[in-house]
C-alpha positions as CSV (number, residue, x, y, z in Angstrom):
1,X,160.0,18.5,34.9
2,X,163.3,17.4,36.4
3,X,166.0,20.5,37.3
4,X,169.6,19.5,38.4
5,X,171.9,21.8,40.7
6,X,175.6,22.3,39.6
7,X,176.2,22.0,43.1
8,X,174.9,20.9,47.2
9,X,173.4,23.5,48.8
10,X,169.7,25.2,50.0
11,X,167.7,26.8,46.8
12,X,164.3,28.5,46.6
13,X,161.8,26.8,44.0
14,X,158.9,29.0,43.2
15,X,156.4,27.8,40.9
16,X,153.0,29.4,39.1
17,X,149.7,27.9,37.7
18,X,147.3,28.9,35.6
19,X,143.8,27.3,34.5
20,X,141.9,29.8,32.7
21,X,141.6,32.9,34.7
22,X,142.6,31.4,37.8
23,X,146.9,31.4,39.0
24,X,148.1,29.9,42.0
25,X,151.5,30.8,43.6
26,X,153.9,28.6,46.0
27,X,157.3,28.2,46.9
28,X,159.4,26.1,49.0
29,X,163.1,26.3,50.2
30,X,164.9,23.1,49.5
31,X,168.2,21.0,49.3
32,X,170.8,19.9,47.1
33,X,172.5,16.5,48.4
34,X,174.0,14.4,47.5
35,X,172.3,11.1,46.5
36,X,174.0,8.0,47.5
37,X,175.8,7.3,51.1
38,X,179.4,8.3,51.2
39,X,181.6,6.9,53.9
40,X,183.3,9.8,55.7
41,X,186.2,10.9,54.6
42,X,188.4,10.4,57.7
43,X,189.8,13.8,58.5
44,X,188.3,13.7,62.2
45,X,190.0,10.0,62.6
46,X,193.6,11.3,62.8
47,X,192.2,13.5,66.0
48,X,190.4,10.3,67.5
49,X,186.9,10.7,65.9
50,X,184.9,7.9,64.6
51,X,184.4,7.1,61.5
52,X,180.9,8.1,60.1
53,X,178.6,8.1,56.6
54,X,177.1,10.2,55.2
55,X,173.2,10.0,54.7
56,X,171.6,12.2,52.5
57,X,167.8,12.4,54.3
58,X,167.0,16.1,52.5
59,X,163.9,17.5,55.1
60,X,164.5,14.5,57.5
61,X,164.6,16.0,61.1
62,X,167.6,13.7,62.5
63,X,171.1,14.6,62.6
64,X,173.1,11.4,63.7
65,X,172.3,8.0,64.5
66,X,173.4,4.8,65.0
67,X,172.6,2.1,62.4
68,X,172.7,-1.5,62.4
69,X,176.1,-1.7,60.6
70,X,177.6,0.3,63.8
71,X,178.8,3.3,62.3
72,X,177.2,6.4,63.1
73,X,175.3,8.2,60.4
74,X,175.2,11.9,59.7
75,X,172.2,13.1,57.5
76,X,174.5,15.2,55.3
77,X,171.2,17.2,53.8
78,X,170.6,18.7,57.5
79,X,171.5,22.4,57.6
80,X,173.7,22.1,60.7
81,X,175.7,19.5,58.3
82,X,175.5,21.9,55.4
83,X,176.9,25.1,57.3
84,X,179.2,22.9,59.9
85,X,181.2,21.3,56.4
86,X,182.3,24.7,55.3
87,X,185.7,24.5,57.5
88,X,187.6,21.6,58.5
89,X,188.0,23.2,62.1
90,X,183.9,23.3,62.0
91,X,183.4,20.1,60.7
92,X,185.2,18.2,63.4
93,X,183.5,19.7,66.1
94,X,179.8,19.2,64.3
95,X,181.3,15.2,64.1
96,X,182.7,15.5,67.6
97,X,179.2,16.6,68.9
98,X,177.2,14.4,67.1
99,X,179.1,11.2,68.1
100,X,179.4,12.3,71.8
101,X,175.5,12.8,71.6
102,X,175.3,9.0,70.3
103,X,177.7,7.9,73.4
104,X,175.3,9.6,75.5
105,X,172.6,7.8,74.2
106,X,173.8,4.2,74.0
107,X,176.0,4.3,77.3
108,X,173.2,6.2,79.3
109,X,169.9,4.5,78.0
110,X,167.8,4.8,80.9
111,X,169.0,7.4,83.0
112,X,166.9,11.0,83.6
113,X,167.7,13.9,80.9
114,X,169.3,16.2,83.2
115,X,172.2,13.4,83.8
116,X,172.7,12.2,80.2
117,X,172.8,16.2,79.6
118,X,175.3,16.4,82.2
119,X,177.8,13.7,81.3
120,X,176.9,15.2,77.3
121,X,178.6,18.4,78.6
122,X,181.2,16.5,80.0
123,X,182.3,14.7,77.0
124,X,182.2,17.9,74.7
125,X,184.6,19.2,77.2
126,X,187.0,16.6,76.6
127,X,186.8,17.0,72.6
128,X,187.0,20.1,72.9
129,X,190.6,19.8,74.1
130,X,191.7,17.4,71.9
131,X,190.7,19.4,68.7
């Protein structure tokens, strides 16, 4: 059975089986992505945010990351993605966050939480005023 969505978004799927006398019952909550990565589209880069693509990864658990090519990636099935791409306004700061956590990461590598935690704060701080 294949279904298609007329649009992205979160959708219960319920389904019912039957063998004779006997039925079983499920459902699960899932999402509608997009399929292919998309580079982003830019609006963050006029207010000094990188510029990112979007990865699909429907259930993955990751947010952002850095890939090989040395663009950050945003898994744009994640619900934070899904909810933070309703407004411009919200959308920047989800991008703002997600590529000061990956700063953290590669320019702190070694260091204890509390401190890359620290200097996270710091940088949001800094955005935060520039948005």
């Amino acid at each position: 059975m294949t279904l298609s969505a007329q649009q992205e978004g979160t959708a219960i799927l319920s389904v019912v089986v039957r063998q004779g006398d006997r039925e079983a019952k499920g459902e699960i909550s899932v999402i509608v992505a997009e399929t292919e990565p998309v580079r982003g589209e830019g609006r963050g880069s006029e207010r000094g945010l990188p510029a990112y693509l979007l990865v699909p990864e429907a259930g993955a658990p990751w947010r952002s990351r850095y890939g090989v090519s040395g663009a950050m990636a945003i898994n744009s099935a994640h619900r934070d993605y899904i909810a933070a791409r309703s407004k411009i306004k919200s959308l920047r700061r989800y991008v703002g966050k997600r590529y000061a956590k990956e700063i953290i990461l590669l320019s702190f590598p070694t260091v204890r939480p509390d401190y890359a935690l620290d200097r996270m704060v710091e940088r949001l701080t800094r955005m935060e005023e520039q948005l």
